[in-house]
Steps between C-alpha positions, in 0.01 A plus 500: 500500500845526379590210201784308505773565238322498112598196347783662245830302591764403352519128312824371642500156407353203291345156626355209359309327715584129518254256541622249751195388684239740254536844404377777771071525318425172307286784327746719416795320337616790235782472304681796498752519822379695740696814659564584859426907543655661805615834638845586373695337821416153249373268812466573883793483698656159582447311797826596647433851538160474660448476862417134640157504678670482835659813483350839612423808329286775355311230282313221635563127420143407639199697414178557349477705194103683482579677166358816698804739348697426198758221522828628639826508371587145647330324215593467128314334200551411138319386220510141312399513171474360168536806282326384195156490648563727795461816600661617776351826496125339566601418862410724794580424867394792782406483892162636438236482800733300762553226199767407276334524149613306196350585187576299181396555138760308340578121499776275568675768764626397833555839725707414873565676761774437768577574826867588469591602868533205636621112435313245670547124563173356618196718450177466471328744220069613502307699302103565401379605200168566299535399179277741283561398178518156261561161645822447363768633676764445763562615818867403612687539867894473467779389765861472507512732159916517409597662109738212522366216641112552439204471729178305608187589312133416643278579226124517580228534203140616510398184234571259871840378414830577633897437453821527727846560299843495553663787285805394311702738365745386235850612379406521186258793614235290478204416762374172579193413668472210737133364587552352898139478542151594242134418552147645537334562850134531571624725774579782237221706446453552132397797238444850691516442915762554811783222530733487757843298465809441686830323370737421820899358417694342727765365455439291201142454561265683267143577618207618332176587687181673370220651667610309827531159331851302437484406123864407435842412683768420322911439613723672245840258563615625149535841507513609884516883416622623816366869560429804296205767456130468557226652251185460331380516100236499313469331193303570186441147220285485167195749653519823604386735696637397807396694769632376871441691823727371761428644839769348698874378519667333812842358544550340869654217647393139407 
């Protein structure tokens, strides 16, 4: 199979990540700023210029993604960093054998990918993966993703616990990291095994199920982020390799 683009892009801007509500990995808490890597357009495209998820067209708003053929050209990704005990270059994602593989041998690196053909309100976001490698790592589904306004993280980790985030970015350049919701769940099953998770906004009602069971549900009346990208990332902390096999993606309806 066909890998995605190799992970050589351009550092096009600096953030510190603030710690309102805990930093993203109470593991990883480094103190060098980390860097947002891209492709040279800096981020994807704003909301504005993307089609809503009523409209028609060549891409689909609703779907199922089987990783069968390299992703298309409707998705971007870049890297978040801290340089000083990162390398970006230690990071492979490829479709290989109708899965998505992410291969990490570097800590502390956050690598997303987003959907950037369409904006969507409420959505409801699932994927499965194998995790094949150490116990600490993160899984995350996104929603309502906006360069301006920031997005809705659900972060899922193979160690049982989990987080939901608002996104903040700040004039400054900065990014701030909101905790809505954090726990562990016995439904999560830990070390190497197949978890399946789905994150569902609407309106401004954040939900969080895994492997079929409802672990959090939480009303964001702060931030209301009103619509923006989908996408997924993986997350490396203080142990590497990470090794995640994610067989399927699907957007639909909630």
């Amino acid at each position: 199979m066909k890998s995605l683009r190799p992970l050589l892009f351009l550092v096009s801007m600096l953030l510190i990540v603030g710690l309102a509500g805990g930093c993203r990995s109470a593991q990883a808490n480094p103190s060098g700023p980390k860097a947002i890597s891209d492709e040279p357009t800096a981020t994807p495209p704003p909301t504005e210029a993307l089609a809503s998820q009523s409209q028609g067209g060549e891409a689909q708003a609703f779907f199922g993604e089987e990783f069968d053929n390299p992703l298309s050209g409707d998705w971007t990704q870049f890297l978040y960093y801290d340089e000083k005990v990162s390398d970006a270059e230690a990071v492979n994602v490829q479709t290989q054998n109708g899965k998505l593989v992410w291969s990490f041998d570097t800590k502390d690196l956050d690598y997303y990918l987003f959907y950037k053909a369409y904006s969507y309100q409420d959505v409801k976001l699932e994927t499965s993966y194998d995790n094949r490698g150490v116990n600490n790592n993160y899984v995350s589904l996104i929603c309502r993703y906006n360069s301006t306004y920031g997005w809705y993280e659900f972060q899922v980790a193979n160690n049982g616990l989990y987080n939901i985030y608002a996104m903040e970015p700040l004039e400054n350049g900065k990014l701030r990291e909101n905790r809505l919701a954090n726990g562990g769940s016995l439904a999560i099953k830990q070390g190497k095994g197949i978890n399946e998770y789905a994150a569902t906004c609407q309106g401004n009602q954040l939900t969080l199920r895994i492997n079929g069971e409802k672990v959090a549900s939480v009303t964001d009346a702060k931030f209301s982020l009103p619509e923006g990208q989908v996408g997924i990332a993986v997350s490396s902390l203080n142990v590497v390799p990470v090794a995640i096999e994610m067989d399927w993606f699907r957007v639909s309806a909630p």
